[in-house]
N, C-alpha and C positions, 0 to 999 in steps of 0.2 A: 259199619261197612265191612262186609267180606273180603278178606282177601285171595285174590288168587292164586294155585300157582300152575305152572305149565313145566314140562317137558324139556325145552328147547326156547330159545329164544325165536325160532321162525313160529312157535306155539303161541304165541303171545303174536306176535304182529302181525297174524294170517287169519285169513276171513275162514278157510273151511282147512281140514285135515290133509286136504290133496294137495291146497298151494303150499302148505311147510313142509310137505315132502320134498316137492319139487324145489321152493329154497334151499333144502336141505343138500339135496344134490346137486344143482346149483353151485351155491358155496363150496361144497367140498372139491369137485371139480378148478373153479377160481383157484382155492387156496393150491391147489395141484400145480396150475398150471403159474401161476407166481414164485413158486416155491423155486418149478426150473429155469424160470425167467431167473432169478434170482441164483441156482449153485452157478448157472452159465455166464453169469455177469455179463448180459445183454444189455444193452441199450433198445429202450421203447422201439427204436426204428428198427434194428436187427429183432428185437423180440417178432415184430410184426411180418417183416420179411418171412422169418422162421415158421410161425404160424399162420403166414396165409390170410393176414389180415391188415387194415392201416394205422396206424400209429395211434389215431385218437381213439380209437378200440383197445390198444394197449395200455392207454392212459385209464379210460374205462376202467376195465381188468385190473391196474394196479391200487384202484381206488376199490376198490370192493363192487361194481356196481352190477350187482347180478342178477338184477331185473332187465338190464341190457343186451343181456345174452340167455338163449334156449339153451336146452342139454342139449340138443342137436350138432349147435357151433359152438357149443366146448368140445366135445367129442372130435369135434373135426378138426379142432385145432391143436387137443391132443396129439391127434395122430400123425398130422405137418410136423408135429416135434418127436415123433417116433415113442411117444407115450401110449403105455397101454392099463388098462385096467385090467387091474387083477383079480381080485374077489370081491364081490357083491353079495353082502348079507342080508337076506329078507327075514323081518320078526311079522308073524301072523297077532294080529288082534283078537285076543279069545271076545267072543262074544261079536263080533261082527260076521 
């Protein structure tokens, strides 16, 4: 038996190369927006107030559940909390 290996952990448990992208940012995004839930010692209910959203989505969010949420309403709820992003790295794929 061959063994694989991958990239990334979204490498491994993603049907095509687009969806571990989008996990990928996704996730990073999540881990972002938990991080400020977390300096601001929020509670689920204020976190959700703050970000524009209801509490069982905050619950959501603290559990990791990033199939839950589009980059669309991460973005959005970054921005309810005065979060912005700052650089975005793009690597080209030689040969594609």
């Amino acid at each position: 038996m061959k063994t694989q290996t991958f990239e990334s952990v979204w490498d491994a448990i993603s049907n095509t190369p687009q969806e571990a992208e989008n996990m990928k940012v996704r996730s990073q995004l999540v881990t972002s927006i938990n991080h400020w839930i977390k300096r601001n010692g929020l509670s689920q209910a204020e976190a959700a107030k703050a970000l524009g959203v209801t509490q069982p989505r905050i619950s959501e969010l603290a559990r990791g559940k990033i199939m839950f949420f589009s980059v669309d309403k991460l973005i959005t709820m970054m921005a309810h909390a005065g979060m912005h992003i700052v650089n975005i790295e793009i690597r080209e794929t030689v040969g594609v």
